[in-house]
BAMARLO-527526 format. One record per residue (C-alpha): y negated, z, x; residue number from 0; residue in one letter; chain. Coordinates in steps of 0.5 Angstrom, whole numbers, plus 500, padded with zeros to 3 digits. Last residue first. Layout:
N
<r py="Y" pz="Z" px="X" seq="NUM" type="a" mol="A"/>
...
This chain:
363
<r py="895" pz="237" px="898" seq="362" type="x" mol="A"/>
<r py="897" pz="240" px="903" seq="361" type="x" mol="A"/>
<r py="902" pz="245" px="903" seq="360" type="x" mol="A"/>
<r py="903" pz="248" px="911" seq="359" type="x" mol="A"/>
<r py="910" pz="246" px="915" seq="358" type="x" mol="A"/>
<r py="916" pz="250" px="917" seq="357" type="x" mol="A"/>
<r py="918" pz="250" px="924" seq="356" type="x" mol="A"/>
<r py="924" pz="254" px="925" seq="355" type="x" mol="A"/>
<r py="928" pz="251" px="919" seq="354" type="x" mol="A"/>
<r py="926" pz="250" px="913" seq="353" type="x" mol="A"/>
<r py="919" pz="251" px="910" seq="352" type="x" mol="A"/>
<r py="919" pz="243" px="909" seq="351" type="x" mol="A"/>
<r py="914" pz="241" px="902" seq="350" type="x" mol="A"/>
<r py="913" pz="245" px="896" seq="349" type="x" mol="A"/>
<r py="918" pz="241" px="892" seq="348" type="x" mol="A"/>
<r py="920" pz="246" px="887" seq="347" type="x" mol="A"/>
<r py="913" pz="244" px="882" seq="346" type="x" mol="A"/>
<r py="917" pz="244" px="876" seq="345" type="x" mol="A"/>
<r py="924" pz="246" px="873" seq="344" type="x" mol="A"/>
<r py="923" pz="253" px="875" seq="343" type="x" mol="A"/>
<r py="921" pz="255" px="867" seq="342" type="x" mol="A"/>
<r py="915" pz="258" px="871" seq="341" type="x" mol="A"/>
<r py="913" pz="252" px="874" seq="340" type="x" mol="A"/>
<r py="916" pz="247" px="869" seq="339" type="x" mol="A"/>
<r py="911" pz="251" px="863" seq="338" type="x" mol="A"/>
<r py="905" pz="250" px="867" seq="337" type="x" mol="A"/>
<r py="905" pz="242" px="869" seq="336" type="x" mol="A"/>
<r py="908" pz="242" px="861" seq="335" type="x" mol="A"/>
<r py="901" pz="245" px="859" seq="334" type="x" mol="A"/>
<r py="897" pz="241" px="863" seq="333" type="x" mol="A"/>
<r py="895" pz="241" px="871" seq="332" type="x" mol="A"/>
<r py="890" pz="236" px="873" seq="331" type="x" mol="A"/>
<r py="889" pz="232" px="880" seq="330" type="x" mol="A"/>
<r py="885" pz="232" px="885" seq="329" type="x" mol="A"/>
<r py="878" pz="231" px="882" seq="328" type="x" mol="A"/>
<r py="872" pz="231" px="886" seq="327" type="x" mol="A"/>
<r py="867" pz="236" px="887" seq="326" type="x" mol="A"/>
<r py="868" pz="239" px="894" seq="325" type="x" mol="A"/>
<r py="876" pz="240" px="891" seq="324" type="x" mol="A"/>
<r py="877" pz="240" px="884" seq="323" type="x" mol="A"/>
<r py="884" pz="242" px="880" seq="322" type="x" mol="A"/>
<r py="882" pz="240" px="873" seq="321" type="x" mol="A"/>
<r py="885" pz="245" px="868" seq="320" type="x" mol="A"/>
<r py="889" pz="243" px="861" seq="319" type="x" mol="A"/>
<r py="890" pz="243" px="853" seq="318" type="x" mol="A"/>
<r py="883" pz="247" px="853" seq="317" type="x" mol="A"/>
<r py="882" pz="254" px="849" seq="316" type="x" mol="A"/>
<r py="878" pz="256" px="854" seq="315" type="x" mol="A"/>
<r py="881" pz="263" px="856" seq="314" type="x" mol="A"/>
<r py="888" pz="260" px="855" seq="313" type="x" mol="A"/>
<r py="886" pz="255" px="861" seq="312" type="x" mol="A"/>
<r py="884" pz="260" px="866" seq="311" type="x" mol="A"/>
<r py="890" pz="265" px="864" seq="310" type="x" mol="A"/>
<r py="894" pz="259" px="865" seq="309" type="x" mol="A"/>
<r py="891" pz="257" px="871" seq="308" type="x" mol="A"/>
<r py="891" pz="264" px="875" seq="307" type="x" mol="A"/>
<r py="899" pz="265" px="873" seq="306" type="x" mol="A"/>
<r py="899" pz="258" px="877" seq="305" type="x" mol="A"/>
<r py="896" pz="261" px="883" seq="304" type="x" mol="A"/>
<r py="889" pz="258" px="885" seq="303" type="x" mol="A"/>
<r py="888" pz="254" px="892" seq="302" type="x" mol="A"/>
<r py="888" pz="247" px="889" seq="301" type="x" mol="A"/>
<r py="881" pz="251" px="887" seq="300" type="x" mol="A"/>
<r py="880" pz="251" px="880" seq="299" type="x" mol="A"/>
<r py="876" pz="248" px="875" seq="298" type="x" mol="A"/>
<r py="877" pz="249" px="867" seq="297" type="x" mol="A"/>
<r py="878" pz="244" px="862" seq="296" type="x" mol="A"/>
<r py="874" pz="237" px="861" seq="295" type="x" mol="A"/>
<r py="875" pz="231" px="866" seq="294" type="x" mol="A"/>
<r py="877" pz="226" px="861" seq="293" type="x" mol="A"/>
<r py="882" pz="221" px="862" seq="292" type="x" mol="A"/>
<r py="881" pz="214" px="864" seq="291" type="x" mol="A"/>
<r py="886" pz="214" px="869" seq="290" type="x" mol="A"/>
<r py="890" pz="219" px="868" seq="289" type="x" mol="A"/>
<r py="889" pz="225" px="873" seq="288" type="x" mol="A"/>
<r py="895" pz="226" px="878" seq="287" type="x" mol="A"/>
<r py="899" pz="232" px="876" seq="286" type="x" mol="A"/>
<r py="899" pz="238" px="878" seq="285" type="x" mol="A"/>
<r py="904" pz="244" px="881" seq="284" type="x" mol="A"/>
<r py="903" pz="243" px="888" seq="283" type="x" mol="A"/>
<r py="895" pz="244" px="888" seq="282" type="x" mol="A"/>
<r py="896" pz="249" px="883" seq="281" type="x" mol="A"/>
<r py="899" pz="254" px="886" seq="280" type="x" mol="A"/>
<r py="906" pz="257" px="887" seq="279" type="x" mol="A"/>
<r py="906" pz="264" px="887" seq="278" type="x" mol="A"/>
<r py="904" pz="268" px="882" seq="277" type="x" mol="A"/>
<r py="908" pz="262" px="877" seq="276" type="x" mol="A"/>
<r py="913" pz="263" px="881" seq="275" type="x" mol="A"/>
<r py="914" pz="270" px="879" seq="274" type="x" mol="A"/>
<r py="920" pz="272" px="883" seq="273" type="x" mol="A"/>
<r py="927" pz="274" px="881" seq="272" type="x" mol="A"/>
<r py="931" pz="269" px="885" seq="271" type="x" mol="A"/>
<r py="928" pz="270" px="891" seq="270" type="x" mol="A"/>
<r py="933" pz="273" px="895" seq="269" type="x" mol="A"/>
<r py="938" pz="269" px="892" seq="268" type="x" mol="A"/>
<r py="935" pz="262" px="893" seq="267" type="x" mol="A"/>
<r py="934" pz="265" px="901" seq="266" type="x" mol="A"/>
<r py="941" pz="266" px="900" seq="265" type="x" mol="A"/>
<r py="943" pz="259" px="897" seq="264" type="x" mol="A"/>
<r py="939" pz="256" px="903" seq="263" type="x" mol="A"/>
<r py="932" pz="252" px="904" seq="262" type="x" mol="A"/>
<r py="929" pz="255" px="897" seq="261" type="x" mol="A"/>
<r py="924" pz="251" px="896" seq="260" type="x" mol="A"/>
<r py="919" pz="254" px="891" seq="259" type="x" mol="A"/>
<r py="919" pz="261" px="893" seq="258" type="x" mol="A"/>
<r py="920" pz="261" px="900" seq="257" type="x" mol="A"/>
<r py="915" pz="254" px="901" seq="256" type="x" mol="A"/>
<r py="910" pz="258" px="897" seq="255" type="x" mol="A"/>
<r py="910" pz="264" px="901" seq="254" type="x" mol="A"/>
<r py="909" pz="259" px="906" seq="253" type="x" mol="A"/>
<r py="914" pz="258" px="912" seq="252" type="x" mol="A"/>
<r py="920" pz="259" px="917" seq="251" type="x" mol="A"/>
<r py="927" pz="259" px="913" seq="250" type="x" mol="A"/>
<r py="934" pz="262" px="916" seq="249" type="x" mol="A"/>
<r py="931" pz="265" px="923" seq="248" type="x" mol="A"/>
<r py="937" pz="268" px="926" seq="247" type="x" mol="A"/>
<r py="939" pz="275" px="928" seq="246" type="x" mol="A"/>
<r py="944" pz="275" px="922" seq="245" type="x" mol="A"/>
<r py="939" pz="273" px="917" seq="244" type="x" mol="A"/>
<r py="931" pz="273" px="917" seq="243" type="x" mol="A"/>
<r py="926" pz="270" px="913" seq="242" type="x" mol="A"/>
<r py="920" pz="268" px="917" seq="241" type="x" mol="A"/>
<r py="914" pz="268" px="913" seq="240" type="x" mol="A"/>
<r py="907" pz="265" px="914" seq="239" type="x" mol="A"/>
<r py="901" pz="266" px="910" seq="238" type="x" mol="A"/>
<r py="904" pz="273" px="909" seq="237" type="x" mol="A"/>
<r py="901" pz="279" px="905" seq="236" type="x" mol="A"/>
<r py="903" pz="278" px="899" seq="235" type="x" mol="A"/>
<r py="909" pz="274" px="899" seq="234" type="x" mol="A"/>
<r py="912" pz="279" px="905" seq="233" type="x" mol="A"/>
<r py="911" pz="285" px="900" seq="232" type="x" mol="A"/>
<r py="914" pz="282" px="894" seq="231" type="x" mol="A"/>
<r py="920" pz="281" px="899" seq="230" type="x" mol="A"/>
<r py="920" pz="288" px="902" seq="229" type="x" mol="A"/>
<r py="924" pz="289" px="908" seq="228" type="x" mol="A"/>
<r py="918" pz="289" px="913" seq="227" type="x" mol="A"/>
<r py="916" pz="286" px="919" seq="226" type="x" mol="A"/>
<r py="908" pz="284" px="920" seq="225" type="x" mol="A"/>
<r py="905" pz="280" px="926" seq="224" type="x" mol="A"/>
<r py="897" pz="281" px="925" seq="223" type="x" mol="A"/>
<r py="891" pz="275" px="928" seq="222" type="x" mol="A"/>
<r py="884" pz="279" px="927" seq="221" type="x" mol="A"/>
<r py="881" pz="275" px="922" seq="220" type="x" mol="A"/>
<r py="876" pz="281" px="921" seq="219" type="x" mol="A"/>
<r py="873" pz="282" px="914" seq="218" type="x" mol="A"/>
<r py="879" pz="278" px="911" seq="217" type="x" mol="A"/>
<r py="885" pz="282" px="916" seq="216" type="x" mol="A"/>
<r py="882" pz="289" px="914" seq="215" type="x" mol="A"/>
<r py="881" pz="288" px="908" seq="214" type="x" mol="A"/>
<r py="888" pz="284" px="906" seq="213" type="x" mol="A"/>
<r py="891" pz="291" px="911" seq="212" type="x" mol="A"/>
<r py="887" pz="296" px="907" seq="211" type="x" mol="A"/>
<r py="890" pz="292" px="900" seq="210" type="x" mol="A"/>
<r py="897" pz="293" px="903" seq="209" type="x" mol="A"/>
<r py="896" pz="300" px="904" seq="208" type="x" mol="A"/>
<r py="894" pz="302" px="897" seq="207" type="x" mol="A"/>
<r py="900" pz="298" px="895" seq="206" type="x" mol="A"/>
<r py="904" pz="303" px="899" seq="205" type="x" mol="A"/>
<r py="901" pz="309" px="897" seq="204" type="x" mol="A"/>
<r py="902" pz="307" px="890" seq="203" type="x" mol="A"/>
<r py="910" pz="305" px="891" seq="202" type="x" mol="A"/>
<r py="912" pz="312" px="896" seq="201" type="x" mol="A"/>
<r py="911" pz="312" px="903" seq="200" type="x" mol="A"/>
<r py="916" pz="310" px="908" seq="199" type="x" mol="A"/>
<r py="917" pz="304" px="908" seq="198" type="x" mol="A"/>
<r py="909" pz="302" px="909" seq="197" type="x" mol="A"/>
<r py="909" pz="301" px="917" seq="196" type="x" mol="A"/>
<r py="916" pz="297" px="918" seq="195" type="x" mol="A"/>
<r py="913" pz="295" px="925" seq="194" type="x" mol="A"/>
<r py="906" pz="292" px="924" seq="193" type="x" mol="A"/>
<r py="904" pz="288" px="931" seq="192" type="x" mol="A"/>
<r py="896" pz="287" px="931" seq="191" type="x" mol="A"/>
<r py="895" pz="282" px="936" seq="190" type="x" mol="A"/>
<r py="888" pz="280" px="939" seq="189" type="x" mol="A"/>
<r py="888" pz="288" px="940" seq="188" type="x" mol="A"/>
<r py="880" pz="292" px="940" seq="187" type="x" mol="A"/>
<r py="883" pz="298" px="943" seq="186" type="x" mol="A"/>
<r py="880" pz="303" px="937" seq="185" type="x" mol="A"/>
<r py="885" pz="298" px="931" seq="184" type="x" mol="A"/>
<r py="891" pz="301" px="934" seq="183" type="x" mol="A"/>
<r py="888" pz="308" px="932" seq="182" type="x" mol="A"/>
<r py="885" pz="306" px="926" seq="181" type="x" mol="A"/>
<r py="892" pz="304" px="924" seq="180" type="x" mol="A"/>
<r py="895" pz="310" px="926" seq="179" type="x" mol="A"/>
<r py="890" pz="314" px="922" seq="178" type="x" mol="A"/>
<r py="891" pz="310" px="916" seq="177" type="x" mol="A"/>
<r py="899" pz="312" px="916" seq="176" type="x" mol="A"/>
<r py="897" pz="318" px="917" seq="175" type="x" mol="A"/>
<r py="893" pz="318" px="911" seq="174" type="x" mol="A"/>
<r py="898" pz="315" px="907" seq="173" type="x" mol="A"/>
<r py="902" pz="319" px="909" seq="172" type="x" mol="A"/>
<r py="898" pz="326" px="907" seq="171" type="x" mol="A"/>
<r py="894" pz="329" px="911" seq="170" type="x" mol="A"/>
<r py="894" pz="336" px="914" seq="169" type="x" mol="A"/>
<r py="899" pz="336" px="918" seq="168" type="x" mol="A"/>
<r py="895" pz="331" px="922" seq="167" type="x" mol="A"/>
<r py="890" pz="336" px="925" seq="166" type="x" mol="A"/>
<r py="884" pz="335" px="921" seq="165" type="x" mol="A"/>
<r py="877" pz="334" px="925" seq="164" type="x" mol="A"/>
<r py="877" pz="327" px="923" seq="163" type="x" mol="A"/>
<r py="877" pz="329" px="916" seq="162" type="x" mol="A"/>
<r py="869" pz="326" px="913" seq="161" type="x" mol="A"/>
<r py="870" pz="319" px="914" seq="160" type="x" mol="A"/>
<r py="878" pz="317" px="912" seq="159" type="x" mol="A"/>
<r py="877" pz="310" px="909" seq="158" type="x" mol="A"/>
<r py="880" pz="306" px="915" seq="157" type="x" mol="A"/>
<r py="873" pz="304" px="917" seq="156" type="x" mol="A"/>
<r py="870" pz="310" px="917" seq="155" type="x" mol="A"/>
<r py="876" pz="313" px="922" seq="154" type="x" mol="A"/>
<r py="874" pz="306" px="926" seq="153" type="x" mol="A"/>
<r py="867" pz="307" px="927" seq="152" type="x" mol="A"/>
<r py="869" pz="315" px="929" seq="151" type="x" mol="A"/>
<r py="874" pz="312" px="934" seq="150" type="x" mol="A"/>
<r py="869" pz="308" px="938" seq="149" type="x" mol="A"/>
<r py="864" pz="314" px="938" seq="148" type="x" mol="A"/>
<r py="869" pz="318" px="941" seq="147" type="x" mol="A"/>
<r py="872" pz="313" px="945" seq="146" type="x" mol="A"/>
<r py="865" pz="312" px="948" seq="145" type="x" mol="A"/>
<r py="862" pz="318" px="949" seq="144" type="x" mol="A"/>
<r py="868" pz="321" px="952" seq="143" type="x" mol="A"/>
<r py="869" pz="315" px="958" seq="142" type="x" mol="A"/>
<r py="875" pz="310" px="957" seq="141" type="x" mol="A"/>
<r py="880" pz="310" px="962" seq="140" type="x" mol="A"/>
<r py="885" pz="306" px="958" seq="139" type="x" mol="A"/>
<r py="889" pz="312" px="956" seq="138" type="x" mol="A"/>
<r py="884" pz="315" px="953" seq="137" type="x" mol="A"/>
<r py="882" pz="309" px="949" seq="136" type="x" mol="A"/>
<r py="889" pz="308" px="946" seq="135" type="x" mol="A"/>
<r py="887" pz="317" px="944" seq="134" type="x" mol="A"/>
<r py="881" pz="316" px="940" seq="133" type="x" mol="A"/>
<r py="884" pz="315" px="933" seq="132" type="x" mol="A"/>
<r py="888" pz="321" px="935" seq="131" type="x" mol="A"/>
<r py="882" pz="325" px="937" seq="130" type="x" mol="A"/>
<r py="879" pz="323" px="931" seq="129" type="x" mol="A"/>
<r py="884" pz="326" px="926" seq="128" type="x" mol="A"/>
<r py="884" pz="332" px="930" seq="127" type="x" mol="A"/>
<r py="890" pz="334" px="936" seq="126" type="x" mol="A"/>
<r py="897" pz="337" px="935" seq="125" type="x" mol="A"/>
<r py="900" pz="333" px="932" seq="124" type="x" mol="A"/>
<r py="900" pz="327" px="936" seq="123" type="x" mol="A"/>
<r py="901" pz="322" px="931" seq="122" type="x" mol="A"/>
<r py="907" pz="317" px="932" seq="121" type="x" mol="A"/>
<r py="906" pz="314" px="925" seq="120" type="x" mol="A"/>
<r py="913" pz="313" px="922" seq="119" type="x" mol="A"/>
<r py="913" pz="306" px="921" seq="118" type="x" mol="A"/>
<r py="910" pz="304" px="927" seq="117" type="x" mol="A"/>
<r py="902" pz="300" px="928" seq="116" type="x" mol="A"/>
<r py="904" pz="296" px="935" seq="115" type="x" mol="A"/>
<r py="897" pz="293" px="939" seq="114" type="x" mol="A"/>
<r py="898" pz="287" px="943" seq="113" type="x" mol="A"/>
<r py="892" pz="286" px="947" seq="112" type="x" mol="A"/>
<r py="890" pz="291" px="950" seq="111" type="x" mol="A"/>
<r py="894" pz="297" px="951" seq="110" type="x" mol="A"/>
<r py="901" pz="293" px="951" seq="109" type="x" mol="A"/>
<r py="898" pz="287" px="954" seq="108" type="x" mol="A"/>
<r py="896" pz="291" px="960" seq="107" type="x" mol="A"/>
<r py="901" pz="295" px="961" seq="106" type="x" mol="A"/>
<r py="904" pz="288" px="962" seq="105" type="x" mol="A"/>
<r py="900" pz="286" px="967" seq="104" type="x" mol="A"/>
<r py="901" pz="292" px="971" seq="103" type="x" mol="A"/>
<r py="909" pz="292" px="971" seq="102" type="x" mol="A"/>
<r py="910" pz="285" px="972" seq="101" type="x" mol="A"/>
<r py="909" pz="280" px="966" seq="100" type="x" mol="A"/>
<r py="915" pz="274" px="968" seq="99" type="x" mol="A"/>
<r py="917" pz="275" px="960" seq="98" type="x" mol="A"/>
<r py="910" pz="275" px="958" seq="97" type="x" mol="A"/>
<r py="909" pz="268" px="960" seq="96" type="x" mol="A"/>
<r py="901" pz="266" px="960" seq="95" type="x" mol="A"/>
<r py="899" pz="261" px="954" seq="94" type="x" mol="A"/>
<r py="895" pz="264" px="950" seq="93" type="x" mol="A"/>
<r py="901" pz="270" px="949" seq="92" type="x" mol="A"/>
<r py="908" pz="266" px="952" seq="91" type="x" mol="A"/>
<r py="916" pz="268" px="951" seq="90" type="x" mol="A"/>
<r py="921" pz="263" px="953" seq="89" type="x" mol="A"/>
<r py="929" pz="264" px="951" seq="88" type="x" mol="A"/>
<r py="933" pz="269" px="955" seq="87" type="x" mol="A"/>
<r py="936" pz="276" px="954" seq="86" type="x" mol="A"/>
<r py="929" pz="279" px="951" seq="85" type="x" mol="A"/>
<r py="927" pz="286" px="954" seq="84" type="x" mol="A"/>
<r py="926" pz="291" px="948" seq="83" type="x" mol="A"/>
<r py="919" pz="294" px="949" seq="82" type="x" mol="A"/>
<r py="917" pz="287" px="952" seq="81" type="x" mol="A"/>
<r py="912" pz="285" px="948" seq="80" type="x" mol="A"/>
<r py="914" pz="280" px="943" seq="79" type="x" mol="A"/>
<r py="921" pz="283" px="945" seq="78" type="x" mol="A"/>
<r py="918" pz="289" px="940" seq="77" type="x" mol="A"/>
<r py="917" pz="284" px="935" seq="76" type="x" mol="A"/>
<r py="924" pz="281" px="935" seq="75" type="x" mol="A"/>
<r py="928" pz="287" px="935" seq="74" type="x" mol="A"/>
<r py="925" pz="290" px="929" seq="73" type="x" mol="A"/>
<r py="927" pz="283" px="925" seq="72" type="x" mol="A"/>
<r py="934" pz="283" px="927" seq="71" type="x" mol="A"/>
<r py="936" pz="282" px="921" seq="70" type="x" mol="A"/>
<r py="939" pz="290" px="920" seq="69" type="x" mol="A"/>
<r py="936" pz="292" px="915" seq="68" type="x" mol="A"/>
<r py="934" pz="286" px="910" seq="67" type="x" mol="A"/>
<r py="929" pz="281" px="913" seq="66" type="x" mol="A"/>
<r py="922" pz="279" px="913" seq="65" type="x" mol="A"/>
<r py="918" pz="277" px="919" seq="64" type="x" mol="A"/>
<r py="910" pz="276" px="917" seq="63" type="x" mol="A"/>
<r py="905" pz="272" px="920" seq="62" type="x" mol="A"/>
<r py="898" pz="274" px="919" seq="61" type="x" mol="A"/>
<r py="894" pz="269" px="921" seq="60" type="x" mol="A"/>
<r py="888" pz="269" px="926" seq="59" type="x" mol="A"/>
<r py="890" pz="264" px="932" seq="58" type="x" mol="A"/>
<r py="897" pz="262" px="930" seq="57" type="x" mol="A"/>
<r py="904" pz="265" px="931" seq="56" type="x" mol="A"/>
<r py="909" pz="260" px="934" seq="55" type="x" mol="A"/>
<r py="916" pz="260" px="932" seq="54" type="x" mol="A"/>
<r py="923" pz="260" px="936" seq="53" type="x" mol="A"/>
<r py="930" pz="264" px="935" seq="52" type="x" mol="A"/>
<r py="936" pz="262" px="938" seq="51" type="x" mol="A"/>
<r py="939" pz="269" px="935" seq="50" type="x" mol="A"/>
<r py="936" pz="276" px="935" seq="49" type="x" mol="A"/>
<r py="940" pz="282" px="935" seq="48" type="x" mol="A"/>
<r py="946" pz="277" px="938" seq="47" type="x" mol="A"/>
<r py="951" pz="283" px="938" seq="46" type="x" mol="A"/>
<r py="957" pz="283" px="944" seq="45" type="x" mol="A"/>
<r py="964" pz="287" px="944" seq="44" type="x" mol="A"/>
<r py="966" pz="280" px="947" seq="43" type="x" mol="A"/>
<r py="972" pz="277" px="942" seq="42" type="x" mol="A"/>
<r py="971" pz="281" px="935" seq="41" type="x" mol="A"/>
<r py="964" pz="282" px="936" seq="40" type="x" mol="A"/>
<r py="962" pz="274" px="936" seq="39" type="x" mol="A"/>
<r py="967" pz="274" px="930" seq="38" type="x" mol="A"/>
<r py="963" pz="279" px="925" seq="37" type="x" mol="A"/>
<r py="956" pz="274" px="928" seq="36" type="x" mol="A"/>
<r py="959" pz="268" px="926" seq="35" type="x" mol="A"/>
<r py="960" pz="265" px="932" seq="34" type="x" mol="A"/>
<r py="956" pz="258" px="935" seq="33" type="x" mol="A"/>
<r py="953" pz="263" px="940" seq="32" type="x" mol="A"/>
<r py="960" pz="264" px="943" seq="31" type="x" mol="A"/>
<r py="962" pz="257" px="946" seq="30" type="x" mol="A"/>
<r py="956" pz="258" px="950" seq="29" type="x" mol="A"/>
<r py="947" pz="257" px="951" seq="28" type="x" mol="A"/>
<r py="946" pz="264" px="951" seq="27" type="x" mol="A"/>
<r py="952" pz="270" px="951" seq="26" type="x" mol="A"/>
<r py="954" pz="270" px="957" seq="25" type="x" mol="A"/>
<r py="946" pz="273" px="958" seq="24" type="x" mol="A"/>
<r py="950" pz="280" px="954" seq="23" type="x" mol="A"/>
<r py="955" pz="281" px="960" seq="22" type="x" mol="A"/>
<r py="957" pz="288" px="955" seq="21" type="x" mol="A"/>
<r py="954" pz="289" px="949" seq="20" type="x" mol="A"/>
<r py="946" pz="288" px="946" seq="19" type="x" mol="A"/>
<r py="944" pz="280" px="946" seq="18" type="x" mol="A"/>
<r py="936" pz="278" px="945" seq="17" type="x" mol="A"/>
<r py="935" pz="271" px="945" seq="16" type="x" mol="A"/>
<r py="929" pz="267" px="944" seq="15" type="x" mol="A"/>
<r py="929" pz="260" px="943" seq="14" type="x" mol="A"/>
<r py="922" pz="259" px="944" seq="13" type="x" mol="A"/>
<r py="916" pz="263" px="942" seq="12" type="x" mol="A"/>
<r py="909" pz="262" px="942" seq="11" type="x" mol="A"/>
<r py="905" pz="267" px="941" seq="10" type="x" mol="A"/>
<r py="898" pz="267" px="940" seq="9" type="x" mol="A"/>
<r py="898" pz="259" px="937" seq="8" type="x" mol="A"/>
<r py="893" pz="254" px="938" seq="7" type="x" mol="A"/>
<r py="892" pz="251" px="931" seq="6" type="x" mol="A"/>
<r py="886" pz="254" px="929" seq="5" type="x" mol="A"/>
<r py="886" pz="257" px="922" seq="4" type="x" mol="A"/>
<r py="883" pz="254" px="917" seq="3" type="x" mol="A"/>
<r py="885" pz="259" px="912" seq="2" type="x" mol="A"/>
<r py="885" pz="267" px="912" seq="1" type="x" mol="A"/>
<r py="889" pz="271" px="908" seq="0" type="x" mol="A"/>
């Protein structure tokens, strides 16, 4: 996961609705959109899939959407791109309004600018691997030589040299799943939109994926939108998690803002069991150096994990861990700084996080 990420947002999202029933665009802006959504069904037959919704995805980040089924986050990343059509709000990739795209144009988005990667792969069975991986290439025009040659570099890069000439009912689902994303990544997106990719693959398959997804993003910087229902999965791939409930965004932030400021007793529940010591960092969990006191102990990043700070400061027998910063000294972080941390009692006040805009940790 990328730092210093520009601040010009990819997309920007104001609230968005997207309401399915009858005389849906009633809906917006009325009496009824304050009902809980049980109620909202009861007296107009209508569903806010996506309620209200607002949030930018910035330049180079990984965004994450995460909710249980039904949180309306699959409809949310296909409004981003018109598969599903938004009822209201405003909606803009760098700038230009997507919902005032015509058919030309948004063709053109969904072919090269925003490419989705789906959960159940969507491989045309009866062609190789490599022409899979070349067929977003063909749609656009692309001559052979090219496509074929683009589609052999991103085989290679996905991990699957020497089986292009296989048909897709001679992989497993990780080497599916590894096709569509060499498929997605062959059209050189800005966006790359993941719609629950991993859920149908078995555990080991999965982590496997993820390690695929943090390589590809850290060799690429290439800015990813990713729904998924899995928390640990969310806190591991995410710069910034949206957490979904009932069609509306509950908290917007930092997986270190999730896990250490909780902004209701849901989001509390929903990460309850969390390992905050692999969360929460070391920038947010130390302590003002006192004055006079000795600089001695392991260094580590304001970026390091507590867990990371108590295996450091286990190693080295020392009482505490400095926190350094282009050689200064930012704070330190000692044995009850560590132990608050993992008994809950420190470090919660991981600042914002809640609401449609959550704001980064800076220390």
């Amino acid at each position: 996961m990328s730092e210093n990420q520009a601040t010009d947002p990819v997309f920007s999202v104001r609230n968005l609705w997207k309401v399915f029933g009858p005389k849906a665009d009633r809906i917006p802006g009325s009496p009824y959109a304050e009902l809980p959504a049980d109620e909202l069904r009861a007296q107009t037959g209508c569903t806010a899939a996506v309620h209200d919704v607002s949030f930018d995805v910035r330049k180079g980040e990984v965004f994450v959407v995460m909710g249980l089924s039904g949180s309306g986050k699959s409809t949310l990343v296909r409004c981003l791109t018109r598969l599903i059509e938004p009822t209201s709000g405003s909606l803009t990739i760098d700038g230009e309004d997507v919902l005032a795209m015509d058919r030309t144009r948004l063709r053109e988005l969904r072919r090269h600018r925003a490419a989705m990667v789906f959960q159940h792969f969507g491989l045309l069975p009866h062609r190789s691997v490599l022409d899979n991986v070349a067929y977003g290439l063909e749609i656009q025009g692309v001559g052979k030589a090219e496509r074929r040659a683009r589609a052999t570099e991103m085989v290679e890069k996905v991990g699957l040299a020497g089986l292009e000439a296989r048909r897709p009912g001679q992989l497993s689902g990780g080497q599916q799943q590894r096709v569509g994303l060499a498929r997605a990544l062959a059209v050189d997106p800005e966006v790359l939109l993941f719609d629950e990719p991993f859920s149908a693959l078995d555990p080991l398959i999965r982590r496997d994926m993820q390690e695929e997804v943090i390589r590809l993003h850290r060799e690429e910087g290439r800015t990813m939108v990713f729904i998924t229902h899995d928390l640990s999965e969310a806190l591991r791939l995410g710069d910034r998690i949206a957490l979904m409930r009932d069609g509306r965004i509950v908290q917007l932030g930092t997986p270190e803002e999730i896990v250490g400021s909780p902004a209701d007793d849901y989001v509390r529940e929903f990460v309850r069991d969390v390992p905050r010591e692999q969360v929460i960092t070391v920038g947010t969990a130390m302590r003002p150096a006192d004055v006079g006191e000795s600089a001695s102990g392991p260094a580590l990043a304001p970026s390091a994990t507590v867990s990371e700070a108590i295996e450091a400061v286990a190693r080295s027998g020392d009482p505490a861990a400095r926190v350094m910063s282009d050689g200064k000294l930012l704070g330190v972080v000692d044995h009850e700084c560590l132990i608050g941390v993992v008994a809950g009692t420190g470090a919660s006040g991981a600042s914002g996080g809640s609401g449609a805009e959550g704001k980064e940790v800076t220390v």
